[in-house]
N, C-alpha and C positions, 0 to 999 in steps of 0.2 A: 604326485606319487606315481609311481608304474603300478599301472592296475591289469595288463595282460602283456604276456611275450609269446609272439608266434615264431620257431623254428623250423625249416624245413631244409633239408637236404646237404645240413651245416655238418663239416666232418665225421661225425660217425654217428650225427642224428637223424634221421628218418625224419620224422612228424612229431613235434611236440609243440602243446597249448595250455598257455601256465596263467591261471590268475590269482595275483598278490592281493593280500590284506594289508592296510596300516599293519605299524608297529614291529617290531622286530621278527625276522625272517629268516632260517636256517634253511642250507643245502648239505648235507652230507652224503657218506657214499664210500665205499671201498677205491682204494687208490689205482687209479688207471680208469675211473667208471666212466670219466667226465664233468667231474664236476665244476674244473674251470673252465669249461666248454661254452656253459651259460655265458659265463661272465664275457668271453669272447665275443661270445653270438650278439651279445647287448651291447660292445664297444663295438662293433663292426653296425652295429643301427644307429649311434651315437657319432658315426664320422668317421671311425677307426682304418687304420691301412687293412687292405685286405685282398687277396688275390685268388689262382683259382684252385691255387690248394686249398681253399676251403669249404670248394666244393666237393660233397661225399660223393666216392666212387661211383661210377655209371650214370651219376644224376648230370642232367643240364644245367642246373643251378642253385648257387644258394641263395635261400629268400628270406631273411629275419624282419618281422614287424614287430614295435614295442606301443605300447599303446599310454598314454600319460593324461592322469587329471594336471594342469597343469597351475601355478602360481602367476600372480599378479604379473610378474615382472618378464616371467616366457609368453605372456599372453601380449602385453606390447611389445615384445620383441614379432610375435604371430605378426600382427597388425602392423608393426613398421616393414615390414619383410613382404605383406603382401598375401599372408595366408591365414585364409579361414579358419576360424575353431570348426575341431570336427566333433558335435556331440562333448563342448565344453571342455575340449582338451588338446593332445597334439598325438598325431598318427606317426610316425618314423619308420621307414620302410627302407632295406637298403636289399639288393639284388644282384650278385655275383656269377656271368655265367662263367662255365668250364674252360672259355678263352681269356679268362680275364679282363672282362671288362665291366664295369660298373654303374650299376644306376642306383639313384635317390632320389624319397620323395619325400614329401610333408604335408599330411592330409589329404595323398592323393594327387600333388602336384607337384612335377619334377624340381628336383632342388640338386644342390652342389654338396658335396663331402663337406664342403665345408661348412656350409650353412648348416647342416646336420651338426657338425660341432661346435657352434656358434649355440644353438639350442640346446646340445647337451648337455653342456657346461651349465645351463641353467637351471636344470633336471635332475642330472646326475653326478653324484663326486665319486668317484672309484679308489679306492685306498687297497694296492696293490699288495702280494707273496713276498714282493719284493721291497716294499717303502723303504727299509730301512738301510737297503742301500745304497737307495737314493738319497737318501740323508747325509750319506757320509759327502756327500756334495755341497759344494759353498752357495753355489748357485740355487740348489733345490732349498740349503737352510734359509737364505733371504726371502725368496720366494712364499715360504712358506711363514718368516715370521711378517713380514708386506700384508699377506690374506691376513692373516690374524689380528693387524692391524687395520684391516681394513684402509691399508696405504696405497694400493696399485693401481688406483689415479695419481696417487702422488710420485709411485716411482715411476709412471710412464711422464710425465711434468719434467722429471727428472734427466730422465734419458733421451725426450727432446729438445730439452734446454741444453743439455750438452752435446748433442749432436750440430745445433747450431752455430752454437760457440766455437768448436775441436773445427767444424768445414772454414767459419772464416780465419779462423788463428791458421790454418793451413793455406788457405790463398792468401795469409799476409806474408807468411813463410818463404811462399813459393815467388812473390813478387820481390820483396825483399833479396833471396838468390838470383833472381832474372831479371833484375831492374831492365837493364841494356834492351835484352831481347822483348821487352815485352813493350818499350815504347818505339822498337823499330816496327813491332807489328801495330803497334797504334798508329805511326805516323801512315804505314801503308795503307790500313783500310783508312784511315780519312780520306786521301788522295781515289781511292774506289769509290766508297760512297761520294765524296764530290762530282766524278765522273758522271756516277747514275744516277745524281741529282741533276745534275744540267742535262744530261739525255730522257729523267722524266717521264717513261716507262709505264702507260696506265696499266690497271688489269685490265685483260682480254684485247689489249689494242692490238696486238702482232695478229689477231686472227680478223682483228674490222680493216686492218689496209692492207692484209692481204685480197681480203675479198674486193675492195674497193681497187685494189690494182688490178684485180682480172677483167673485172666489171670496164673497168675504165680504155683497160688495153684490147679488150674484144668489143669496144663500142659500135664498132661500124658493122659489126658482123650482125649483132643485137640488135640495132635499129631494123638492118636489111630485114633481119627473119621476124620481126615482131612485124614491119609494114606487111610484108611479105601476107603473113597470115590476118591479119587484118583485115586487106585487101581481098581475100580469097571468102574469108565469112561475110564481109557486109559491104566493100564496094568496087567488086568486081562489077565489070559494064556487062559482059554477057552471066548473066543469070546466079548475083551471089548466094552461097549457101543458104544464109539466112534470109531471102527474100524468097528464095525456094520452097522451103520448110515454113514459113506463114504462109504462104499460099497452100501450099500442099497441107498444110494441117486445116483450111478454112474450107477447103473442097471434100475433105475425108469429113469433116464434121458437120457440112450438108448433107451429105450421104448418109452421115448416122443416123439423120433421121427420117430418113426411109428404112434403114437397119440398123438396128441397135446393136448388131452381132459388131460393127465397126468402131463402135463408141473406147471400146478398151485400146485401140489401135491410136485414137486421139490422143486418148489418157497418155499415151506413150512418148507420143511425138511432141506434144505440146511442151514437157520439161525440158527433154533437148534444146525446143528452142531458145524457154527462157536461159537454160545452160549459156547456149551460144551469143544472146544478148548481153548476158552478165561478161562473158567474155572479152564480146566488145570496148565494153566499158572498161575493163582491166585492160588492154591492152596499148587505149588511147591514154591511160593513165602512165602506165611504164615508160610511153613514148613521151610524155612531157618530161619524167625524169630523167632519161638516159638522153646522155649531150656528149658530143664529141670536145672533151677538154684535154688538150696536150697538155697544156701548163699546169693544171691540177694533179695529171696523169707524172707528170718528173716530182712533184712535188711530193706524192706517196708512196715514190721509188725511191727517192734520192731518203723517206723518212727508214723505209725498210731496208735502206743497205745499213744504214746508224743502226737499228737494234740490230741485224745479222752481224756487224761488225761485232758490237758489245758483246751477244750472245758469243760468241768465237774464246773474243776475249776469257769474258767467266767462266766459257768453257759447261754453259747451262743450255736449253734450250731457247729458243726466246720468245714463246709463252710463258718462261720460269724466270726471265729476269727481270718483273717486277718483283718475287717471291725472293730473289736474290739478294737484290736493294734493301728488302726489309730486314734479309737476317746479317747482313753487314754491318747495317748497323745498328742493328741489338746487339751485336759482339762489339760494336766500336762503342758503344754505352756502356758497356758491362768493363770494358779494357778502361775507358775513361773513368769507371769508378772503381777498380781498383788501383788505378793509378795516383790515386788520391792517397798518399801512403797516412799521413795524417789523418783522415776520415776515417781509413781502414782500423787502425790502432783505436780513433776512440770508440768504432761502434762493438772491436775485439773488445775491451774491456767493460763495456757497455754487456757484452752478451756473458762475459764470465761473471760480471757480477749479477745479472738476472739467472745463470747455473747455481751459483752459492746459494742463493737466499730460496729457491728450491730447494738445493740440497737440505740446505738447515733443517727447512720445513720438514723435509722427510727426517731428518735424524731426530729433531725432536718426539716426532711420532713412534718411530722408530724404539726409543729409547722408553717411554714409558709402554710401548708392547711387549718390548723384552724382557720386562721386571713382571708385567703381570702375568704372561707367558710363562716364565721362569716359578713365579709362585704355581703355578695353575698344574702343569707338570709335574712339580714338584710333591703335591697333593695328592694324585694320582699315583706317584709312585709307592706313596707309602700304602695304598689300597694293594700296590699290583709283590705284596710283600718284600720291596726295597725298604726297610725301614731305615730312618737316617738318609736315605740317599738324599740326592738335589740335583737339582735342574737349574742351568742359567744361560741367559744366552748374553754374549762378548759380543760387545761393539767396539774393534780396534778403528782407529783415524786412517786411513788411506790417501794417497793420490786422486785428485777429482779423475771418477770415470764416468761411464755410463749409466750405475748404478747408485752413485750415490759419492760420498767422502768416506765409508766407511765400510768393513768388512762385517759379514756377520756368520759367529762362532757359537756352533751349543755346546756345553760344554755339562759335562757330567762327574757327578762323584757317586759311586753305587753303595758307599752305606756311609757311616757318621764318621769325623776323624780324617780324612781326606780331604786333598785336594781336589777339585772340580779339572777334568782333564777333557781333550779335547774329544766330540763326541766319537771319531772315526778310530782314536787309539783306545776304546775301551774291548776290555777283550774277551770277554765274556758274551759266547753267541744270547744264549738266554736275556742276560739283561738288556741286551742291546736289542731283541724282538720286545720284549718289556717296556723297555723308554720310548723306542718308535709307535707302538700299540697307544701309550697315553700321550704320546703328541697329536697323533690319527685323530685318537676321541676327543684331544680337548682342542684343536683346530680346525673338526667338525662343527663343533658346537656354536665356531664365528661365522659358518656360511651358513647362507638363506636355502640352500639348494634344499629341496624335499626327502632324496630320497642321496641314502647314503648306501655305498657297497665295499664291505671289506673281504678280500679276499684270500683267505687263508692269512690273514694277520696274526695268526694266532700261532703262526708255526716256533715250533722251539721253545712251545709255552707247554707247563702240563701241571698238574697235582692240585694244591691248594687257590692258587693263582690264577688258572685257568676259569677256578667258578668266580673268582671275584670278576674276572675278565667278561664273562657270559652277563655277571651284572652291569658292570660299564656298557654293555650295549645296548642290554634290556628297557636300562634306565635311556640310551640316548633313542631308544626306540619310543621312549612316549612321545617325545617332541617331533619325529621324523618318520619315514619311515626307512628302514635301516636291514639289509642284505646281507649275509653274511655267507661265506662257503668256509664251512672246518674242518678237522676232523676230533675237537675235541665232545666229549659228552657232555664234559660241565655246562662249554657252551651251549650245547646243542640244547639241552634241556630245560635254557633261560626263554629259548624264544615262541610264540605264540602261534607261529606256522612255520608248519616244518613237513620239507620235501627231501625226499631219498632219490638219491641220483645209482642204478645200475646198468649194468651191462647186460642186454638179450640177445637173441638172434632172428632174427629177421626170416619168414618164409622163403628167401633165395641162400637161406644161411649165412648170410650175411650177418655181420656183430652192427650192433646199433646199443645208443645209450637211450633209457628209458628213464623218466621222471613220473614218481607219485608222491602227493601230497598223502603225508601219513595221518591216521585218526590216533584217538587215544591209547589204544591197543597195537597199532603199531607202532609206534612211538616206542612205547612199552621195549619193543625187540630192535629196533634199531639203536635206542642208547644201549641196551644190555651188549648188541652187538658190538658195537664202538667199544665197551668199558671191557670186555671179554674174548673181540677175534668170533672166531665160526663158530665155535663152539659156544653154544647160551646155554646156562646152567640157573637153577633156582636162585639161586645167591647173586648173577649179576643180575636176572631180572627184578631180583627182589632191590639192586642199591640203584638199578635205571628209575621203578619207582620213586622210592628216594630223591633223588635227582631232580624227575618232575615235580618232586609235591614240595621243594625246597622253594 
């Protein structure tokens, strides 16, 4: 559950520091206070898009922190991800400066927008002002009877099986129209790859007989200067380096000890010498390997004009025409198996019948969500004073796509005696905030997520229905914990924490929104407010009572 929300400097909030109880949870507020601000503030720490309008005037930055006890399943997702529990839960931190750019954390260490919503998703279900016109969507009704079903392993099973299927049915398509063209290009790269098979190509060869033809073609010049210096440290006739410096270091180190001030001068000269012995040895070493060989020396010419030519050819560099080699013929293995028109066709029928028997899978699932969906709904409607109405959701047969073999339609009839019509042609704003309102709560009820946010669901709702409404959440508040922003008082006076969202002004006179969690006695004046406008009179505060004590 969200156990604290930190806001700062988020569009026309200042500083504010909220911490949530279990169970159901109300924001109210006069219209324009801010009250979807929160909600904002909290989808922008959940991963949300957000830029640097959302930084409050004058400020450098907005900083929102959500703080979460967290469940089983967000705590390995912590732990496969790499981040510590902080204090047995999850930190989400996200930070907007005034150029627009973005950073996110999780527990203190930098994460990705998306990883943020990766965790959110775990956290938090947000049920939007708007849901129900996102319902009028085919996409969003599948979607949402899928969750309900707890199917969306299956339709992602679904939508990769068909994806696999749909790419080779289209390169059989495509071979099929290009027969011609596509074994002229087979017969060519054979004839390539043959080429760079007999020229044989290692890695790294182009840069050992390069160096070996320099080596080879400067031989005489190399021998000279390696005798050359040889000769000068250790068997030169009049007086070599190195016979010098052991003498001269044997004469300095009799003298140190007559003076010890000397002794560091030895220290010095002595390494040199071993220096220039170890030299020695290296150089009579180089000289046994370097040999004046012409016929070796044509032999690693006549190899480097062969790859200079081939490189020409390919048109690559030729340190890249072993890398060449190999992807000629990946592509001439890949040509040689679609070439296979026969192979092609049975592993196409092969892959559309492992899509079917997916698909099935999903439609059978499918089809028993939509009946208990359709009851479940339906239930619900008769609490939200639809009496008679129903709820059903239509599984038509489709074309295989990505989705499935089948289309899926909710479909409604808003009281007894009707037909069930389709849900985006009903015309009635009200019932149609009504049926969206019990799909919300009763496809809340299939996720694990903790904590639930509706916000302003409830618009277009008012009178008798309203307080059944405040019960539907009351009630889905013992199991979760559950958010709401309204502006109804039915609701407001169902829930067991309740925060008042206004507008003040700020010591630069600046407008800022302000949050206080209300006591009993305010409570008191905020429903009486809500049921009666500015003016509160005995009689609304006398039926906000009421309200509460219902």
């Amino acid at each position: 559950m969200l156990r604290t929300l930190s806001i700062r400097d988020f569009v026309i909030v200042d500083t504010i520091e909220l911490e949530f109880s279990a169970g159901f949870t109300v924001f109210t507020g006069e219209t324009g206070a801010g009250k979807s601000i929160l909600i904002d503030a909290l989808t922008l720490a959940l991963g949300g898009r957000g830029d640097a309008s959302v930084v409050r005037e004058g400020a450098a930055k907005a900083d929102i922190t959500a703080d979460f006890a967290v469940s089983a399943q967000a705590r390995d997702w912590l732990a496969a991800n790499e981040f510590a529990l902080e204090e047995g839960g999850a930190l989400l931190r996200r930070v907007i400066d005034n150029a627009g750019r973005s950073k996110a954390y999780i527990n203190g260490v930098a994460a990705t927008a998306a990883q943020l919503r990766e965790l959110g998703d775990l956290l938090v279900d947000i049920h939007g002002q708007h849901a129900h016109q996102s319902l009028m969507k085919t996409d969003a009704q599948r979607d949402l009877l899928d969750g309900q079903a707890g199917a969306s392993g299956e339709a992602r099973a679904v939508a990769t099986a068909y994806k696999a299927w749909r790419a080779l049915a289209k390169q059989l398509e495509e071979f099929e129209s290009n027969a011609a063209n596509v074994l002229y290009e087979r017969e060519r790269l054979e004839w390539q790859v043959n080429e760079l098979e007999k020229l044989a190509v290692k890695p790294g060869e182009w840069l050992e007989v390069s160096n070996e033809q320099s080596r080879l073609s400067h031989a005489a010049s190399l021998m000279e200067g390696a005798q050359e210096a040889l000769a000068v440290i250790s068997e030169a006739e009049d007086h070599p380096i190195l016979s010098q410096l052991s003498s001269l270091n044997q004469k300095l180190g009799k003298l140190a000890d007559i003076d010890s001030g000397l002794q560091p001068i030895v220290d010095l000269i002595e390494p040199a010498r071993i220096q220039l012995q170890e030299a020695v040895y290296a150089l009579n070493d180089y000289l046994d390997r370097v040999d004046l060989d012409p016929s070796r020396l044509r032999t690693v010419e006549a190899r480097m004009d062969a790859i200079h030519s081939a490189a020409r050819k390919f048109r690559v560099p030729e340190e890249q025409l072993h890398e060449e080699h190999a992807r000629l013929a990946t592509r001439l293995s890949q040509l040689a198996d679609a070439t296979d028109l026969d192979g092609l066709r049975k592993q196409e029928e092969k892959l559309k019948a492992a899509y079917l028997a997916e698909a099935q899978k999903l439609s059978a699932t499918r089809a028993k969500a939509a009946s208990s969906l359709g009851e479940a709904v339906t239930r619900a409607m008769q609490e939200l004073n639809m009496t008679g109405g129903r709820f059903e959701v239509a599984l038509h047969a489709c074309e295989p796509a990505a989705y499935g073999v089948e289309q899926v339609e909710f479909l409604v009839a808003g009281h007894a005696g009707v037909a069930a019509r389709p849900l985006a042609k009903v015309a009635s704003g009200g019932e149609l905030a009504r049926i969206s309102l019990a799909i919300s709560v009763i496809t809340s009820n299939a996720t694990t997520v903790p904590t639930l946010i509706f916000d302003e669901v409830d618009s277009g709702i008012g009178g008798g229905v309203a307080e059944v409404v405040g019960r539907l959440l009351r009630r889905l508040g013992q199991e979760r914990q559950v958010l709401c922003v309204t502006h109804l008082p039915q609701v407001a006076s169902q829930a067991g924490q309740h925060f008042q969202v206004a507008k003040g002004t700020l010591d630069n006179g600046k407008t800022a929104s302000r949050i206080d969690v209300l006591d009993a006695k305010s409570r008191v004046e905020e429903i009486a407010r809500m049921l009666g406008g500015l003016e509160i009179t005995a009689t609304t505060r006398k039926h906000a009572r009421e309200l509460l004590a219902s």
